[in-house]
C-alpha positions in Angstrom: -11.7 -17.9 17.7 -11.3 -21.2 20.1 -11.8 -18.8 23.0 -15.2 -18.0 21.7 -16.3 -21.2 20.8 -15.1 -22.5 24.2 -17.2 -19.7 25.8 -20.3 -20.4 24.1 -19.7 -24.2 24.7 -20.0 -23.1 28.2 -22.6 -21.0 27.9 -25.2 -23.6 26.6 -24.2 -26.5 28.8 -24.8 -24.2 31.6 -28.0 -23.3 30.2 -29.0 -26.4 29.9 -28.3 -27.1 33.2 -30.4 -24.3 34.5 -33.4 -25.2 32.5 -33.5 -28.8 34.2 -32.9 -27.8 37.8 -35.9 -25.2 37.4 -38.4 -27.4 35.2 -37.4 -30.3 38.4 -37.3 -28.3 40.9 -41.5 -28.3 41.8 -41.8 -32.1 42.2 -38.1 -32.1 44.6 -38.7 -32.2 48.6 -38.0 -29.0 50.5 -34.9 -29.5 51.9 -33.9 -30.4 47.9 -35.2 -27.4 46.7 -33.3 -25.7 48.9 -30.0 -27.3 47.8 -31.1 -26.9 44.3 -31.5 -23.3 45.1 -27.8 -22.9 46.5 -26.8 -24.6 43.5 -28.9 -22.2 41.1 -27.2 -19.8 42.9 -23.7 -20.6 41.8 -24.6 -21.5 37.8 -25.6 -17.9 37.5 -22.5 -16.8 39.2 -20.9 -19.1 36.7 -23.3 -17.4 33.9 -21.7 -14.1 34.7 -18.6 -14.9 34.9 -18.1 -16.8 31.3 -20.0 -13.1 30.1 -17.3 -11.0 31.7 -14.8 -13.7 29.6 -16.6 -12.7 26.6 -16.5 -9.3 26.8 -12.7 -9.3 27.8 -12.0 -11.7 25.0 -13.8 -9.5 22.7 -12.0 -6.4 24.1 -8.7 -8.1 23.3 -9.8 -9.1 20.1 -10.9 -5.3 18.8 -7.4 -4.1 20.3 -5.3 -6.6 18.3 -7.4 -5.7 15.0 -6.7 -1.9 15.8 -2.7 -2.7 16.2 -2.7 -4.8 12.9 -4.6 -2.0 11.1 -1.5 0.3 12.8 0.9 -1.7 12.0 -0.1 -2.0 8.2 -0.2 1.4 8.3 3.3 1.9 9.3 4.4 -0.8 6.9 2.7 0.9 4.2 4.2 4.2 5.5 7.7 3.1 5.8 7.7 1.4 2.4 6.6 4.2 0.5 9.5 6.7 2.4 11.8 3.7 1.1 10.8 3.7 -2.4 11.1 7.9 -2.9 13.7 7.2 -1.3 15.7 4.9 -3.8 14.3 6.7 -6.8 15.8 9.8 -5.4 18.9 7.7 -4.9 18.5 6.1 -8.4 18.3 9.8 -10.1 20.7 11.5 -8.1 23.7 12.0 -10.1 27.5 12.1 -8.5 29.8 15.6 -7.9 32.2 14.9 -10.0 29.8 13.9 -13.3 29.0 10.9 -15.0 26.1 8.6 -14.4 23.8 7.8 -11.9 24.5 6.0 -8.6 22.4 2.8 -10.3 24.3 3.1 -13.0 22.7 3.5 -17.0 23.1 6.6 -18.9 23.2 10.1 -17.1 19.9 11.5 -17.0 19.1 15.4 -15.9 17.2 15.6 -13.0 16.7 18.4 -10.3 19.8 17.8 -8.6 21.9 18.7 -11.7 20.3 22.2 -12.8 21.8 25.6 -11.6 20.8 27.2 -8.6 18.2 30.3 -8.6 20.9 32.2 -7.3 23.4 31.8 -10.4 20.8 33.1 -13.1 22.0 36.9 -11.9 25.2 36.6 -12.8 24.2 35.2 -15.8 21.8 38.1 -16.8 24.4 40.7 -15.4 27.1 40.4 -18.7 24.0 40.6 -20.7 22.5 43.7 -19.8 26.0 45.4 -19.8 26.8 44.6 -23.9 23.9 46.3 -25.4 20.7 48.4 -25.5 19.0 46.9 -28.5 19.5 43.2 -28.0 16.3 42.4 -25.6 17.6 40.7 -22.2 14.0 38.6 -22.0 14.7 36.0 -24.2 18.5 34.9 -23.1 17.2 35.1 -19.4 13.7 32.8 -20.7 16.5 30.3 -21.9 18.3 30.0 -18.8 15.6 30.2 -16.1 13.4 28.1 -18.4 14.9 24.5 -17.9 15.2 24.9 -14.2 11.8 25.8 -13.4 9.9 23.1 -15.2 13.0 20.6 -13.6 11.4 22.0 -10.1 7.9 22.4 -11.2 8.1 18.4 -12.8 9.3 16.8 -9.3 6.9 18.9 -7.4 3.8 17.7 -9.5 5.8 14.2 -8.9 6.3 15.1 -5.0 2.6 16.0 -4.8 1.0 13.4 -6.1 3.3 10.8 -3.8 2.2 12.9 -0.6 -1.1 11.8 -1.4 -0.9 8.7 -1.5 1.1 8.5 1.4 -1.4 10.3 3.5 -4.2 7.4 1.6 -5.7 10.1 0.1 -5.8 7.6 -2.7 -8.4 9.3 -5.3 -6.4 12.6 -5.0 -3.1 10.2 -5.5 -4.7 8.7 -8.6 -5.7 11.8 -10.3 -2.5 14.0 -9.4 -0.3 10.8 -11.0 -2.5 10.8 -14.3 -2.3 14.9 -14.3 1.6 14.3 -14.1 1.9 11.7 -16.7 0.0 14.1 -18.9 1.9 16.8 -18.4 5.5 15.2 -18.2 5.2 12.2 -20.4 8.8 11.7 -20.6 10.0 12.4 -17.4 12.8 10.6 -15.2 9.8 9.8 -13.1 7.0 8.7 -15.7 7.5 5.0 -15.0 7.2 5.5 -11.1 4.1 8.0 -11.4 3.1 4.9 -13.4 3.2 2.4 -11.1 2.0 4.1 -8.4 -1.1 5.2 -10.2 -2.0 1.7 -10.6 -1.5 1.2 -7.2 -4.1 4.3 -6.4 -6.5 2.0 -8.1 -5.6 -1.3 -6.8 -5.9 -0.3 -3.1 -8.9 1.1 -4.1 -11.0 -2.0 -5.8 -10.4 -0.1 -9.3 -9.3 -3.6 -10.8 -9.7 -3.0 -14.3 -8.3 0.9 -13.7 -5.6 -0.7 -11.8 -4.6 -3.7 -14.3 -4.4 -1.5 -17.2 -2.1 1.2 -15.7 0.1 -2.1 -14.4 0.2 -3.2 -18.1 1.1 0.0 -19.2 4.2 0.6 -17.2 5.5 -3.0 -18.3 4.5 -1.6 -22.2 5.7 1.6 -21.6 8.9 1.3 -19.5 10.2 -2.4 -19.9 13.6 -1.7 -18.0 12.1 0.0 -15.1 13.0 -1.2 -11.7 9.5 -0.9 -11.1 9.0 -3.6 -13.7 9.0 -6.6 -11.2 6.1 -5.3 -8.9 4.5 -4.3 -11.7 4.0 -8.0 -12.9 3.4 -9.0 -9.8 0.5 -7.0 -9.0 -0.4 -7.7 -12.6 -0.9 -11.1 -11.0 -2.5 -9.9 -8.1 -5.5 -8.3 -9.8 -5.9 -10.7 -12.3 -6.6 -12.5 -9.2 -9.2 -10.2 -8.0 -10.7 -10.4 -11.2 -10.8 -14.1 -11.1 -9.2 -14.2 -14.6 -7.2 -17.3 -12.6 -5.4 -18.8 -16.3 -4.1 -15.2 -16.4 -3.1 -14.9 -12.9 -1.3 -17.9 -13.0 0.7 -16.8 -16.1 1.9 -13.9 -14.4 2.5 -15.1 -11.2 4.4 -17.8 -12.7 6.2 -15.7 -14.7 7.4 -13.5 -11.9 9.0 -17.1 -9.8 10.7 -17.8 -13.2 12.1 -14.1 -13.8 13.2 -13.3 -10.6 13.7 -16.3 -8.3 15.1 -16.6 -4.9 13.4 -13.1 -4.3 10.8 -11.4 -2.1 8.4 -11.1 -5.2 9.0 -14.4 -5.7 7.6 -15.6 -2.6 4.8 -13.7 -2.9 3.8 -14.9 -6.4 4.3 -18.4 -4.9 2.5 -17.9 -1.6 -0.8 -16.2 -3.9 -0.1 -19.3 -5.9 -0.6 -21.5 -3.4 -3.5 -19.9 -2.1 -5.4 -20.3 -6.0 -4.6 -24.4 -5.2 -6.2 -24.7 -2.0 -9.0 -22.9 -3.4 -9.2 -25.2 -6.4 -8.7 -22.4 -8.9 -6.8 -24.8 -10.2 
């Protein structure tokens, strides 16, 4: 930006300049004109060059805004691989039993439901013990559980693709499907979050604040909790409901200090009191 006020600094005195040696130049003696000429000469070499410095300056500038765009891009990427990644982690559940890696209670999840290839040798004992006791509804019970298991985490799967891929209206609409059809599933509180984040990326403010408000309703021990009120704050914000961004932001530096959220809320803070928001 200094570049390009320089320039244009430039550009006018030089101008200027111009305009007075021409408007002088019919009353100046011949042999002045002459040097006035020479001297004309060189301001519009001058000219040109401070317009080839423009149009590199602008050149650097378009490719410095088409890295940042790229490198939010890959920010955005990688944090979305990170997060699947530690609510796989978070679900997973160890060989030998017991709970999750993140601790709590032991909650069924994909991981923990027998293999297609199993539910033969489960059918096979079945078939041999009698004619009259139909096979369709012992095999409906076993095969049952694992296919909506598989079928829930790839609605979840789905929905997560497209928002990583910013396909954010498909994102928005495959997370509501999911929370309709798997209300209480491991990864309700996720889809959650992430649908009000469809909406928030989106300008959906009012969408967005009210799926945020639900997950901290809805799912108060979620680790997604946190960034939850956070963005609660954030499009409050955007709103310009500023009392109510305040209380949140606040109240994420008082829950969770000495974090990343916590700088955050404090940085959006301080950008509310240089704007006089309050």
């Amino acid at each position: 930006m200094m570049n390009s006020r320089r320039v244009s600094h430039k550009t006018l005195v030089v101008s200027l300049v111009l305009a007075t040696i021409i408007s002088t130049s019919a009353i100046l003696p011949a042999q002045a004109q002459d040097a006035d000429t020479s001297a004309m000469a060189n301001l519009v070499i001058q000219v040109q060059e401070l317009q080839d410095e423009v149009r590199t300056l602008r050149g650097q500038f378009e490719e410095q805004t088409r890295e940042l765009e790229n490198l939010k891009r890959r920010q955005r990427d990688q944090y979305l691989d990170l997060d699947q990644r530690l609510s796989d982690t978070r679900n997973a559940r160890p060989v030998t039993g017991g709970s999750p890696v993140s601790g709590g209670p032991a909650q069924p999840g994909p991981a923990t439901q027998p293999p297609a290839q199993d539910v033969p040798d489960v059918r096979e004992p079945m078939e041999s013990q009698s004619q009259v006791i139909g096979i369709g509804q012992p095999v409906a019970q076993v095969q049952s559980p694992a296919a909506s298991a598989a079928d829930e985490k790839a609605a979840y799967d789905m929905a997560f693709q497209a928002l990583k891929e910013l396909r954010y209206a498909d994102a928005a609409e495959d997370f509501q499907s999911f929370l309709d059809q798997y209300p209480a599933s491991e990864y309700a509180d996720n889809a959650q979050y992430w649908l009000g984040e469809s909406y928030y990326v989106t300008r959906n403010y009012d969408i967005a604040l009210k799926a945020f408000q639900t997950l901290l309703d809805s799912y108060p021990e979620s680790p997604k909790g946190p960034d939850a009120l956070l963005k609660v704050g954030y499009t409050h914000y955007e709103l310009e409901q500023w009392d109510s961004a305040r209380a949140a932001l606040t109240q994420v530096q008082e829950n969770y200090p000495d974090t990343t959220l916590s700088r955050l809320a404090e940085n959006r803070l301080r950008s509310m009191r240089m704007e006089g928001h309050y």
